[in-house]
DRENPA-3360 file (N, C-alpha, C; in nm, 2 decimals, always signed):
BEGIN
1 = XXXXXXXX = +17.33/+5.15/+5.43/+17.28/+5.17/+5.29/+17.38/+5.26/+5.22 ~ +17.41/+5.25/+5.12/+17.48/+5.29/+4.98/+17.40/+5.37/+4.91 ~ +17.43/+5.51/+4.89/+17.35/+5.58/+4.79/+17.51/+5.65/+4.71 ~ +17.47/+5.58/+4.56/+17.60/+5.66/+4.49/+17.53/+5.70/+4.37 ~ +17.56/+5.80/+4.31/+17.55/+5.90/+4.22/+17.64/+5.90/+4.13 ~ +17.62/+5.81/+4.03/+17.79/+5.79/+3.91/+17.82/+5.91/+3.84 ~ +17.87/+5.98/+3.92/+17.97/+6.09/+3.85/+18.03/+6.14/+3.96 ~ +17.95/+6.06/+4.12/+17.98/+6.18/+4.21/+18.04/+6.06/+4.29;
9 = XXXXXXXX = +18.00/+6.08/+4.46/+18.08/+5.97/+4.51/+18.01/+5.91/+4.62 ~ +18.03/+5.77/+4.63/+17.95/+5.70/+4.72/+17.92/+5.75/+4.86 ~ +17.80/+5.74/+4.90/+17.79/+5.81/+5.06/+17.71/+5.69/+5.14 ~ +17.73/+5.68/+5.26/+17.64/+5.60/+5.31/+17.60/+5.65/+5.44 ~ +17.48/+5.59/+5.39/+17.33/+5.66/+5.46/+17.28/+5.56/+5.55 ~ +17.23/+5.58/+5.71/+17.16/+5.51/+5.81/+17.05/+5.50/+5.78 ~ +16.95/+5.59/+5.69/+16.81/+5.56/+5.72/+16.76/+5.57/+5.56 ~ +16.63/+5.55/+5.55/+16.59/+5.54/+5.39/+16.54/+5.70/+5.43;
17 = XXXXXXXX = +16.50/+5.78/+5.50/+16.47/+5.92/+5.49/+16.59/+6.00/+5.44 ~ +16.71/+5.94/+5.53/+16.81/+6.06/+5.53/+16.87/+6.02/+5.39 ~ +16.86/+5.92/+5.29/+16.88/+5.89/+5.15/+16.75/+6.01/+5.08 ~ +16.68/+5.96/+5.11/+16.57/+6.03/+5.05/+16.60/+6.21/+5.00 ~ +16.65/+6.24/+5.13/+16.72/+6.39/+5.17/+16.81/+6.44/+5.12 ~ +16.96/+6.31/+5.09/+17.03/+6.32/+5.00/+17.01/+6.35/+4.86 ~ +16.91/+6.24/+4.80/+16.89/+6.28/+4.67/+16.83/+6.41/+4.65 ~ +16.71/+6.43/+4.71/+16.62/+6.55/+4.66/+16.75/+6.66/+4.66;
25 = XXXXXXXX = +16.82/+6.61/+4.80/+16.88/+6.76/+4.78/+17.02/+6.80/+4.69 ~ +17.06/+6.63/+4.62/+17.19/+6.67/+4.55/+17.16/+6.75/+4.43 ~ +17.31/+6.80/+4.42/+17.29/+6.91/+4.27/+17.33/+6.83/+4.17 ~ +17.27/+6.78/+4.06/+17.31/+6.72/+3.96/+17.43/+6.75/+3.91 ~ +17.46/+6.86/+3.89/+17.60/+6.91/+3.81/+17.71/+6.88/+3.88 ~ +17.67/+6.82/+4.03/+17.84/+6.85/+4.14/+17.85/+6.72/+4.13 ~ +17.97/+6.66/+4.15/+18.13/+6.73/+4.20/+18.20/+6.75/+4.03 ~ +18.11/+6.71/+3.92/+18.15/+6.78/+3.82/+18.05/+6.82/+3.71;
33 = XXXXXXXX = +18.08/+6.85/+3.61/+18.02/+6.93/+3.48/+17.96/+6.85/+3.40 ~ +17.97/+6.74/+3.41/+17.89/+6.62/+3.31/+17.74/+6.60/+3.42 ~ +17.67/+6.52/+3.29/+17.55/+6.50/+3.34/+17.54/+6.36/+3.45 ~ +17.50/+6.35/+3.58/+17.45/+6.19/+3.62/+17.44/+6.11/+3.52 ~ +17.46/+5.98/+3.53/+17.45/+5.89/+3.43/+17.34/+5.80/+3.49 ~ +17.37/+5.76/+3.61/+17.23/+5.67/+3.72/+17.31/+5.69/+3.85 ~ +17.18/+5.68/+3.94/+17.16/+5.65/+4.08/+17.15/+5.49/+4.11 ~ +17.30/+5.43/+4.21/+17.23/+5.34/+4.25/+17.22/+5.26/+4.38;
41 = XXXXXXXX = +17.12/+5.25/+4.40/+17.09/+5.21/+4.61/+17.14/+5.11/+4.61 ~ +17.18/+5.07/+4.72/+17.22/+4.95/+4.79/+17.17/+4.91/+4.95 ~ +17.07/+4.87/+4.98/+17.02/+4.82/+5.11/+17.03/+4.72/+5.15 ~ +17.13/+4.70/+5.25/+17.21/+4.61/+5.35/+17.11/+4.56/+5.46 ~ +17.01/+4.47/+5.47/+16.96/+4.42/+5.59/+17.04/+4.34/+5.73 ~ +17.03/+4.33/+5.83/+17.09/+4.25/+5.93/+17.10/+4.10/+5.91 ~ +16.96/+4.04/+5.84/+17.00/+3.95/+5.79/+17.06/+3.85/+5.71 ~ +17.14/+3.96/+5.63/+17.21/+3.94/+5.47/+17.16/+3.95/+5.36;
49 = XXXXXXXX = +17.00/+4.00/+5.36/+16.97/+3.99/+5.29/+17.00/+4.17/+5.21 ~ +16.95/+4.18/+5.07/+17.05/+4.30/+4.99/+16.99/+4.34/+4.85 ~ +16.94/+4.45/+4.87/+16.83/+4.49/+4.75/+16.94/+4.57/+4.65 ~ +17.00/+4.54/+4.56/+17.07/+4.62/+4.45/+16.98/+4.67/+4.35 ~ +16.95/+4.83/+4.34/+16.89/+4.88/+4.26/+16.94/+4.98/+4.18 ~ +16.95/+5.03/+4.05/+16.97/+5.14/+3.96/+16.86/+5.20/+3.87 ~ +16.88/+5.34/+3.90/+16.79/+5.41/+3.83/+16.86/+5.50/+3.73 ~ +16.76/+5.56/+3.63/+16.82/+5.63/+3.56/+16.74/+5.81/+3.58;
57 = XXXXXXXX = +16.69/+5.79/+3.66/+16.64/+5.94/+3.71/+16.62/+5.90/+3.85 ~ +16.67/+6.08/+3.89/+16.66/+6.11/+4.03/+16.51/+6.03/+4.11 ~ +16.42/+6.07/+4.02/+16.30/+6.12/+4.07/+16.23/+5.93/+4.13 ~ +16.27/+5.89/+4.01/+16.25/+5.70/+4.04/+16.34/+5.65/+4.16 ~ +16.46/+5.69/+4.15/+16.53/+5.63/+4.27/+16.45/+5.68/+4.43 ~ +16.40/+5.86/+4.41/+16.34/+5.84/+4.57/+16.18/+5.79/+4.54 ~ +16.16/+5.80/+4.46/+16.04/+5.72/+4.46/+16.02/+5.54/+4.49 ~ +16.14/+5.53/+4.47/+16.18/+5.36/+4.51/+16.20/+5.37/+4.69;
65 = XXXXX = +16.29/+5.46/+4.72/+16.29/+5.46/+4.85/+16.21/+5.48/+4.87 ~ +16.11/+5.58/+4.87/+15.98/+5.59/+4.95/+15.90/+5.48/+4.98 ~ +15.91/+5.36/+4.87/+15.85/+5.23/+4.91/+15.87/+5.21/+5.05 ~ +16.00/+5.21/+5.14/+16.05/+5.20/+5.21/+16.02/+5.28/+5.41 ~ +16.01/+5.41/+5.33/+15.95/+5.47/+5.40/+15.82/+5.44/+5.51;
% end
């Protein structure tokens, strides 16, 4: 899984919790002084199958992962 934060920089994540953990815990302001623009997930299944999603708040993207949960 792909969790990127456009201002900040792509991280990838093993599990939909440890994404989860990521977001709640990023600092909006880092790695610079401008605001987030969007959050967007990427979940890679074994089967090929590939959920591309973008949010425009923190709060909706873990709330989309939690579906997952």
């Amino acid at each position: 899984m792909n969790v990127t934060v456009l201002h900040g920089f792509s991280q990838q994540i093993a599990t939909i919790e440890q994404a989860i953990e990521y977001l709640h815990n990023y600092s909006d302001p880092q790695p610079s002084p401008t605001p987030v623009q969007k959050y967007e997930i990427d979940i890679r299944y074994n089967n090929g199958d590939t959920i591309h999603a973008i949010f425009q708040q923190k709060a909706e993207a873990i709330r989309f992962l939690r579906t997952f949960a």
